[in-house]
Every structure is written in C-alpha cells, then in structure tokens.
C-alpha positions in Angstrom: -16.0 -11.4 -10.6 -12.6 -13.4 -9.6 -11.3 -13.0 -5.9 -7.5 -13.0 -5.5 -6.0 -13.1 -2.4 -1.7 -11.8 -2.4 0.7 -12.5 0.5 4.2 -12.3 0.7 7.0 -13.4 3.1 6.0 -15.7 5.2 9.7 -16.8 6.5 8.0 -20.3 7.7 11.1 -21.8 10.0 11.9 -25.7 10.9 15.1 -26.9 12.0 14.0 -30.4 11.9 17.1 -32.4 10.3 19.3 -29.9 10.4 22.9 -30.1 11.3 25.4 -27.9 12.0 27.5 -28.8 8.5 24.0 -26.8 6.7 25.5 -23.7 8.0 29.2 -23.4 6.9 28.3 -21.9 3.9 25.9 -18.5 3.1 23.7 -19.9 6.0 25.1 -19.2 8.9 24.6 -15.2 8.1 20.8 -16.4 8.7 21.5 -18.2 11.3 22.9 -15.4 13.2 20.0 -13.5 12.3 17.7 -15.7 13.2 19.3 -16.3 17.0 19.1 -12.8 17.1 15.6 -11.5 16.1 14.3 -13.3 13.1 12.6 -16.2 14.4 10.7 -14.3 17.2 9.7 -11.7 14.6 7.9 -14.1 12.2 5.5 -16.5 13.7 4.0 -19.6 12.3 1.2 -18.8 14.6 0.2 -15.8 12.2 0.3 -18.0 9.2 -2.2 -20.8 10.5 -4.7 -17.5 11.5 -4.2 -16.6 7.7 -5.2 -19.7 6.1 -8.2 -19.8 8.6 -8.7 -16.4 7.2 -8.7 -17.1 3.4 -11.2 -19.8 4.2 -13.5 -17.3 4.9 -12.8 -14.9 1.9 -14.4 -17.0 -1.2 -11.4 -17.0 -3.2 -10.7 -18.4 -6.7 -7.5 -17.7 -6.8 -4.8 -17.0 -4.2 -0.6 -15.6 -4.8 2.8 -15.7 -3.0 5.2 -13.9 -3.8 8.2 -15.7 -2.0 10.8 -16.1 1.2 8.4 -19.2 1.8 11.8 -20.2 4.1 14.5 -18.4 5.7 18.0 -19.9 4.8 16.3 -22.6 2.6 16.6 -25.8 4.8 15.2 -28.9 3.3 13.1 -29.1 6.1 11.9 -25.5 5.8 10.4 -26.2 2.4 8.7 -29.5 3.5 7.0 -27.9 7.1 6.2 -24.8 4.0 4.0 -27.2 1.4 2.8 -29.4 5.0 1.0 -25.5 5.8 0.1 -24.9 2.0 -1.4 -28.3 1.6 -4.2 -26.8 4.1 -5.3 -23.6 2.1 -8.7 -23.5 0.9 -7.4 -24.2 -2.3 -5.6 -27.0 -4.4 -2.2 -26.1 -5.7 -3.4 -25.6 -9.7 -5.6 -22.5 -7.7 -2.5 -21.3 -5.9 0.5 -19.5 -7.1 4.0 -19.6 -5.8 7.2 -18.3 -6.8 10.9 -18.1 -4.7 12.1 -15.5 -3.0 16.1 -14.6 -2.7 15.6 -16.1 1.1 14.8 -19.6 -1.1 17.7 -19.3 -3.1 20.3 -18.5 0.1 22.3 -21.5 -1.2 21.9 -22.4 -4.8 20.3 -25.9 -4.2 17.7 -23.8 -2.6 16.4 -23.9 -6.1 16.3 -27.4 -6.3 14.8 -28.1 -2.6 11.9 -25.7 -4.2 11.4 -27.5 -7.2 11.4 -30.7 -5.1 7.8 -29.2 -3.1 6.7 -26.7 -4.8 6.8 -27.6 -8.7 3.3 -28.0 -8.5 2.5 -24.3 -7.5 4.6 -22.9 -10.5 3.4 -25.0 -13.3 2.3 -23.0 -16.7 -1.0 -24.4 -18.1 -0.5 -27.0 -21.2 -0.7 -24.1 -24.1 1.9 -21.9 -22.9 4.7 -24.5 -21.7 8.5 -23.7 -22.8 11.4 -24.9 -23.1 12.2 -22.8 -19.9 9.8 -22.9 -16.7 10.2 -19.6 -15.9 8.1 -17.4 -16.4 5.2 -19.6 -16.1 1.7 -18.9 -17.6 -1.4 -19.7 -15.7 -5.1 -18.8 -17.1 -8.1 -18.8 -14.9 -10.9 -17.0 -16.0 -10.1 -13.6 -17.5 -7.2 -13.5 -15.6 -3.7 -14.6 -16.9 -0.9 -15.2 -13.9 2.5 -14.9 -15.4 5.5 -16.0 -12.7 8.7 -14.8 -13.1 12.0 -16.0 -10.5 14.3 -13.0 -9.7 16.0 -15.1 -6.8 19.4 -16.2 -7.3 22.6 -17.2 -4.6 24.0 -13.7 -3.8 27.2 -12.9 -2.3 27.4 -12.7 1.6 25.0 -9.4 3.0 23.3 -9.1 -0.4 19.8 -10.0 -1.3 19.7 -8.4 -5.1 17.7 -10.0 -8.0 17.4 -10.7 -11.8 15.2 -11.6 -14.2 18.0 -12.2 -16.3 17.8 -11.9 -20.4 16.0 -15.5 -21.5 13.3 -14.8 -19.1 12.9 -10.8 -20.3 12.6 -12.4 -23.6 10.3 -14.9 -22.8 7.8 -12.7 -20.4 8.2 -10.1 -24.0 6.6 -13.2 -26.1 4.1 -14.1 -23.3 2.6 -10.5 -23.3 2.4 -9.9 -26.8 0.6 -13.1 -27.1 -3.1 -13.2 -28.7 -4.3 -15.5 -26.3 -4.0 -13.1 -23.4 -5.3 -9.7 -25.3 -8.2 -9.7 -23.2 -7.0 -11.2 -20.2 -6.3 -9.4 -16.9 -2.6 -10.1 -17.0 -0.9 -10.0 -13.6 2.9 -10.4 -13.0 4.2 -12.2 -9.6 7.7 -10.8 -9.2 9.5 -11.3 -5.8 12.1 -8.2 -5.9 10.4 -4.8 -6.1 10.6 -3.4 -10.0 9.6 -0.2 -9.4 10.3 2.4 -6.8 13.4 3.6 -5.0 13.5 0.2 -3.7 14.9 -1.5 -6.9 17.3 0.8 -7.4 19.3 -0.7 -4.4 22.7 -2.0 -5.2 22.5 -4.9 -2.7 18.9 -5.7 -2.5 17.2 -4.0 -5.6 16.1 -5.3 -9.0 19.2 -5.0 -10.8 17.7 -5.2 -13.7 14.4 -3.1 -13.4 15.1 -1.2 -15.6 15.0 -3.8 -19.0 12.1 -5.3 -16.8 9.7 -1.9 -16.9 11.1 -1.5 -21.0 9.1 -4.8 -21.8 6.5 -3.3 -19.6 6.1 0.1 -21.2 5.7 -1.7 -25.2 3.8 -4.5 -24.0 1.7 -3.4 -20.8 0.3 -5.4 -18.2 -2.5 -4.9 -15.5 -1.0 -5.6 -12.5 2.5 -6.3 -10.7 2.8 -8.1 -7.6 5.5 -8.1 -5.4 7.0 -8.7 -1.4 10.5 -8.4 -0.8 10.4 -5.3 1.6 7.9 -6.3 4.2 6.0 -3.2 3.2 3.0 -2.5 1.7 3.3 -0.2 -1.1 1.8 1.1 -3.9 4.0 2.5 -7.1 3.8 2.1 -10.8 5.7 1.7 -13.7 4.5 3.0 -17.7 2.6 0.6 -19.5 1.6 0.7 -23.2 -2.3 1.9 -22.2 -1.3 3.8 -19.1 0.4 3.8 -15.7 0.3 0.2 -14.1 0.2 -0.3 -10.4 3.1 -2.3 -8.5 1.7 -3.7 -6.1 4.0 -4.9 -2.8 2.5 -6.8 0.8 4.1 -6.5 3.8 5.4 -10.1 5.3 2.3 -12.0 6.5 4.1 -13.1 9.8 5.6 -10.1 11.0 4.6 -10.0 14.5 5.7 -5.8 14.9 4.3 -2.4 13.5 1.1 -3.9 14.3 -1.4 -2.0 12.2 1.1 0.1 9.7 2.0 -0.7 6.4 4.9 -2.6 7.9 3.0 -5.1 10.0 1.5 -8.5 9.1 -1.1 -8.3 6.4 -2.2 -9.1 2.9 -3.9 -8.0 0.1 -7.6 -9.5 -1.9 -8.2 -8.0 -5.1 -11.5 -8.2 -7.1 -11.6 -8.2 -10.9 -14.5 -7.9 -12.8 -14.4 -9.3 -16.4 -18.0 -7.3 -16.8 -16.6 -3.7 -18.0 -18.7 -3.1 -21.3 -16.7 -0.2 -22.2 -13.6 -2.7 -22.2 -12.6 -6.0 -24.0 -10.2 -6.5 -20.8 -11.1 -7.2 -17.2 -10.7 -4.0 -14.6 -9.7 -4.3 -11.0 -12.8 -2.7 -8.8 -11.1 -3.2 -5.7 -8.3 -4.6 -3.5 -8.7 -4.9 0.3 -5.9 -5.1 2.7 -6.2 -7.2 5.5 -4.1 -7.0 8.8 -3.3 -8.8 11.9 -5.0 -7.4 15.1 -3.0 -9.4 17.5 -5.4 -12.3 17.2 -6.5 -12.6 13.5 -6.7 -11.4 10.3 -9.3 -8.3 9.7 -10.0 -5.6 7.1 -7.9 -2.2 7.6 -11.6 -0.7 8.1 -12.5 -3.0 11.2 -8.8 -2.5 12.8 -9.4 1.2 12.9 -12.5 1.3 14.2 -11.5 -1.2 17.2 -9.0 1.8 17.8 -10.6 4.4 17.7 -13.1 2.7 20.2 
C-alpha cells in the first residue's frame, strides 16, 4: 500500500522585502485583490494545522499542485519552502509544481526554480534535456509533473502545456519502465471539465492534452486551480480516468462544501492479482472544521450532533 496525500492552493503571503516598485507591473491587479479580500480569505494559520495534520496520516508520498504564492514575491516563495521544510517529509518525498499565481510576472519562474528545484526534480533515468515534465518513481507509483503556468495578460489566469512538453509527457507514458506503474499526472490548470474550456482561465490546450491521454492512458490526474473539489474524467486507452481537483487548503469560507479548505489522501495498492498495475482502493478527503483538519465522515457527524 502507498499513502499519498494532494493539496492545492495554498496562496502562502509575505510582504517581507517588498517595495512598492514590485507592483508596477501585472502585480498590482493582486495587490488590489489582496487589500480587498484575498489575504483574509487564505490563512497561513490553516496551513501550519495541515502539516500537523499529515504528520499524523503515515504518508509516503505527498503532492501540490501549485499557487504556492499570490503575486510571486521573492519573499513569498522563501516564507513557502521555510513552511515546506517542516512537512513530515524530505523534498525527494514531496512533489511540487507552479501554479499561474507563481508565474504572475515571468521571473516568477525563476524565483521558483531558485526554492523549489528540489521538489520538481525527475529521478536520474528519466532526466531530459527539458525539466518539465518531470518523472518521479516511488514504489509502483510513477509521478509525472507537468507546468501549465505561464505570464498571462492582465485579468487572465489561462494555461499551457505547450507542444515540447505534450511531446515529452507522450514519450514518458509510452515508456516500458512505467507499464506497470500507477502513473499519476500533477497538472495545475484543470484538463478536463467545463472548467478548461474557459477562454481566460481554462486549459487552452486540453484538448491535445486528453489526445495523448486517450492513446497512452494514465491512472490518475491531479489538479487545483479552481478551489473546488471535483471529480471528472477524461478517455484513457483502458478506460475512463479520473481528474481529480482539491479545493485551496487555506480557504478560510464554505466551511465544510466542496469549496472550503481541504485535501485529498489516496491509497494505492500494488497487490491486485488480477492486474500487473497498481489500483487505487480509496481516497479520503479531509476538511477544516474551524480548528483542524478531519475526515468528511467526522465533520458530518459533529453536525449532525
């Protein structure tokens, strides 16, 4: 059995450094929001519950799918890998790719190179002359990152995998090192769903995404982006395969819908005998009940008493 936990979103905020020159550019559209309702919305509080949280949950392996930051302050990043550096986990056990919120300004990119290279690193056999997508095997389970976040015109938050990486993550599937691997995709922008369709903050190219999907497969899809959790799917080569998006993990509103603060653990179980590849047996969501982290089970039962 492997235990993965999924969260997305976390909008981690510092101003520490910052100077009112970083915001005469795409930032100060963030800024606005965050004066306005941002920065009360998402709580660091909420974050430090969750990593107390996933100490508890015997995990081997744990996934975020992006917006680590908010407008993609230098200082952002660094008070982001200060909070990551005190998961349960070390870095090679703990998967991280950008969001568009982590691209707002292009050198974004580099400021999440600069702390986060170490959470986005393939393993030794499947490095590339690219680094994205990014291969990761642990177990019977094959991560596979891909970036979709780019510098988007003012009031846009779209994405793209973009042609060299659809080419790539085509190779990386069809590879014979991962036919019997549980083969899950990190993806920040939905790539399924009405969702992706969205000129200004879709996939906008979902569709050549799912095409490699339906001739290749996969097992799994993870996702954020919406601050929802919701299930869809897209055709796969052996069947239907779940897309898979978390809600943000700091929203402090909705409290108990699929629009509040929570996360996802999945358990895969490589002992299927009827199967050379690992099956998923179960995914659990976890929610914030005003003062921690709980199973969806245990939050309605509080309510109802």
């Amino acid at each position: 059995m492997i235990r993965l936990a999924h969260f997305s979103d976390p909008h981690l905020l510092s101003l520490k450094g910052s100077r009112v020159r970083d915001f005469l550019n795409k930032r100060w559209i963030g800024g606005l929001n965050l004066l306005s309702s941002r920065a009360y919305c998402h709580q660091t509080a909420l974050f430090e519950s969750l990593i107390e949280d996933l100490k508890t949950q015997q995990l081997d392996h744990i996934i975020c799918t992006g917006d680590l930051t908010n407008v993609a302050l230098p200082s952002e990043f660094e008070f982001a890998q200060s909070l990551f550096k005190q998961m349960p986990l070390k870095s090679s056990e703990i998967t991280v790719i950008p969001g568009n919120h982590d691209a707002y300004v292009d050198i974004g990119k580099e400021h999440f190179h600069q702390w986060f290279s170490d959470y986005c690193t393939s393993d030794d056999g499947f490095k590339h002359e690219i680094s994205w997508p990014f291969v990761r095997v642990r177990g019977n389970v094959a991560i596979i990152g891909l970036s979709t976040s780019h510098e988007t015109p003012w009031f846009t938050a779209w994405g793209e995998v973009g042609k060299a990486q659809r080419d790539r993550l085509s190779e990386i599937l069809a590879s014979p090192e991962l036919n019997t691997k549980f083969r899950i995709i990190a993806i920040h922008h939905p790539p399924s769903g009405n969702y992706a369709h969205h000129r200004r903050h879709g996939l906008h190219d979902w569709d050549a995404f799912a095409e490699i999907l339906k001739h290749q497969g996969a097992e799994l899809v993870l996702h954020g982006h919406r601050h929802h959790d919701i299930q869809t799917s897209l055709p796969g080569s052996d069947g239907a395969i779940v897309v898979q998006g978390v809600s943000s993990v700091t929203y402090t509103k909705k409290q108990g819908t699929p629009l509040g603060a929570g996360y996802r653990i999945y358990t895969i179980d490589s002992s299927n005998t009827r199967t050379d590849t690992p099956t998923m047996v179960n995914s659990e969501r976890r929610i914030w009940d005003g003062s921690m982290f709980v199973s969806i089970e245990q939050y309605n039962q509080t309510c109802i008493a």
